[in-house]
Phi, psi and omega in degrees: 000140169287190132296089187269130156309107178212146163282142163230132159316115154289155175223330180223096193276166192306133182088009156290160149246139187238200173334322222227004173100002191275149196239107175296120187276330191259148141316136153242160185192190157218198218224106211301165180061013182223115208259098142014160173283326161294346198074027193241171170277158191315116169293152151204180200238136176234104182266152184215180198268332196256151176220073159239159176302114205257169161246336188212157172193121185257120178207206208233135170285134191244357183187155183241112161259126212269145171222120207281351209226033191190177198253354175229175159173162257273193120267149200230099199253157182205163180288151181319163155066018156211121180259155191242098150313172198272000176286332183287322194306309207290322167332288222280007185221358147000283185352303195226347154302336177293337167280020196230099205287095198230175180229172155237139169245109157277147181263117213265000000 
């Protein structure tokens, strides 16, 4: 897969809480017209050099985290010009990703 150019929706900007109590350190969003292993549209995760909360945000995908114990997963979109080991992506996606048996796929 390439890098692909994609708008992400934020739905859960950095300092959400969501349900189950967990507090997103990242924007999260998903990615309209791109339908998911759920049947929802693409989750993703956004990482940036600023850690403000956002409503929308256009980067590039740099890694697909594959989730061996569930039906979709997730995408980890970034600014132009910045690459993520995958140790790095998973510090920044921890939160929720620790509750999951997953891999990261970088994306070149």
């Amino acid at each position: 897969m390439e890098r692909l150019l994609l708008k992400v929706t934020i739905d859960r900007p950095i300092g959400y809480q969501d349900d189950f109590g967990n507090i997103y350190p990242i924007n999260y969003g998903y990615i309209a017209g791109i339908i998911a292993g759920d049947g929802e549209e693409q989750d993703a995760y956004v990482l940036r050099t600023s850690d403000e909360p956002l409503k929308e945000f256009t980067g590039y995908l740099v890694a697909i985290i594959r989730r061996k114990d569930d039906v979709e997963d997730k995408w980890v979109i970034a600014e132009a010009n910045q690459t993520y080991s995958a140790q790095e992506i998973y510090q920044a996606v921890e939160f929720l990703e620790k509750y999951f048996d997953s891999e990261i796929e970088l994306i070149e």
